[in-house]
C-alpha positions as CSV (number, residue, x, y, z in Angstrom):
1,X,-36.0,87.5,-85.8
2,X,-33.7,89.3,-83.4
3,X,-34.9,93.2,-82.8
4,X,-32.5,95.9,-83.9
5,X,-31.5,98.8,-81.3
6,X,-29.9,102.0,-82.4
7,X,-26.1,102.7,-81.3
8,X,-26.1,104.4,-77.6
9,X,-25.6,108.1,-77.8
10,X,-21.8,109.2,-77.7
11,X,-22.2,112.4,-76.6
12,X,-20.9,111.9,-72.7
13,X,-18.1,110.5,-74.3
14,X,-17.2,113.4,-76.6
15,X,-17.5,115.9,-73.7
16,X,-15.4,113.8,-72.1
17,X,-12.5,113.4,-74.9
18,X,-13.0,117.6,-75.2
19,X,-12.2,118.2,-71.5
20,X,-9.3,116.0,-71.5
21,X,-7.9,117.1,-74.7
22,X,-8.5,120.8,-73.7
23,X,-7.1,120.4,-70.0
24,X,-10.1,121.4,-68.0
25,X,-10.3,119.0,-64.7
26,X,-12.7,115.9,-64.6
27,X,-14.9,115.5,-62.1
28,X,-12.1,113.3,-60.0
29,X,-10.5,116.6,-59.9
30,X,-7.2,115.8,-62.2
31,X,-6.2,117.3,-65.5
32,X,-5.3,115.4,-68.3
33,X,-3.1,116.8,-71.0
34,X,-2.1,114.4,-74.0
35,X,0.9,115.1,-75.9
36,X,2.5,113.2,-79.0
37,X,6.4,114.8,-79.5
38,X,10.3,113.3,-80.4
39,X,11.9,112.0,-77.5
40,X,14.1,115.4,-76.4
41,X,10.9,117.3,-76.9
42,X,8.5,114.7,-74.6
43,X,11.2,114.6,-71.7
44,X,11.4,118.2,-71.9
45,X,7.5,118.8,-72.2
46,X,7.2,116.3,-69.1
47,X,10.1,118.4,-67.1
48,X,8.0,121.7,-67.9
49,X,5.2,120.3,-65.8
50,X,6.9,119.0,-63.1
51,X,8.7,122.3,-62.6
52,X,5.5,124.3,-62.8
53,X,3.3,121.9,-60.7
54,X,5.2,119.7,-57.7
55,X,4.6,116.4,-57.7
56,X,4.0,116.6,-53.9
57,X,1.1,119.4,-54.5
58,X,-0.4,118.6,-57.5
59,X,-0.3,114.5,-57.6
60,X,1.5,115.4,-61.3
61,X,2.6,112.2,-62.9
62,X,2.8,110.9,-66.7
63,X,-0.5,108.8,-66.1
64,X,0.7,106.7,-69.2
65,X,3.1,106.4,-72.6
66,X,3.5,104.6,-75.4
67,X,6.3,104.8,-78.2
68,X,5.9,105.7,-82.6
69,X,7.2,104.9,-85.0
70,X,10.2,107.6,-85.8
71,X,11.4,108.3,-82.2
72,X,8.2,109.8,-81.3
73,X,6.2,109.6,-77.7
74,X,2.9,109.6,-77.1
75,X,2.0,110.3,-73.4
76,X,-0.5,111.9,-71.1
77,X,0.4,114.0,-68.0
78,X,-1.8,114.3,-65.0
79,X,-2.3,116.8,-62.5
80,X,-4.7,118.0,-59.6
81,X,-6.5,121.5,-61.0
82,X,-4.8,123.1,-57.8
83,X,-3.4,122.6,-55.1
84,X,-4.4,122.9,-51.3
């Protein structure tokens, strides 16, 4: 009979999910901001951070995308906390 183990904890995970969701930098450095808006609104949300953080200072880039149903983008912008 084959033994049982418990599920592994999740908790590394979770604080991992919360600093991502909440913007604070991981411990590469970058911060993660995940956004889910129309279209107009996700190009314009993606414009905002280029303009306030430089791609050639902060590294920012949409790390990755995905489209909804109704015309709606998911997508996650990444940044370096600051810049040097």
């Amino acid at each position: 009979m084959a033994k049982r183990f418990p599920p592994p904890p999740l908790q590394g995970l979770k604080r991992q999910l919360d600093r991502a969701r909440g913007g604070e930098a991981t411990p590469s450095g970058f911060v993660r901001q995940t956004f889910c808006l129309t279209r107009e609104e996700a190009r314009a949300k993606a414009r905002e951070w280029f303009d306030a953080y430089p791609k050639a200072a902060y590294w920012t880039e949409v790390e990755s995308w995905r489209q909804l149903e109704g015309d709606r983008i998911e997508f996650t912008m990444r940044r370096l906390s600051s810049a040097d």
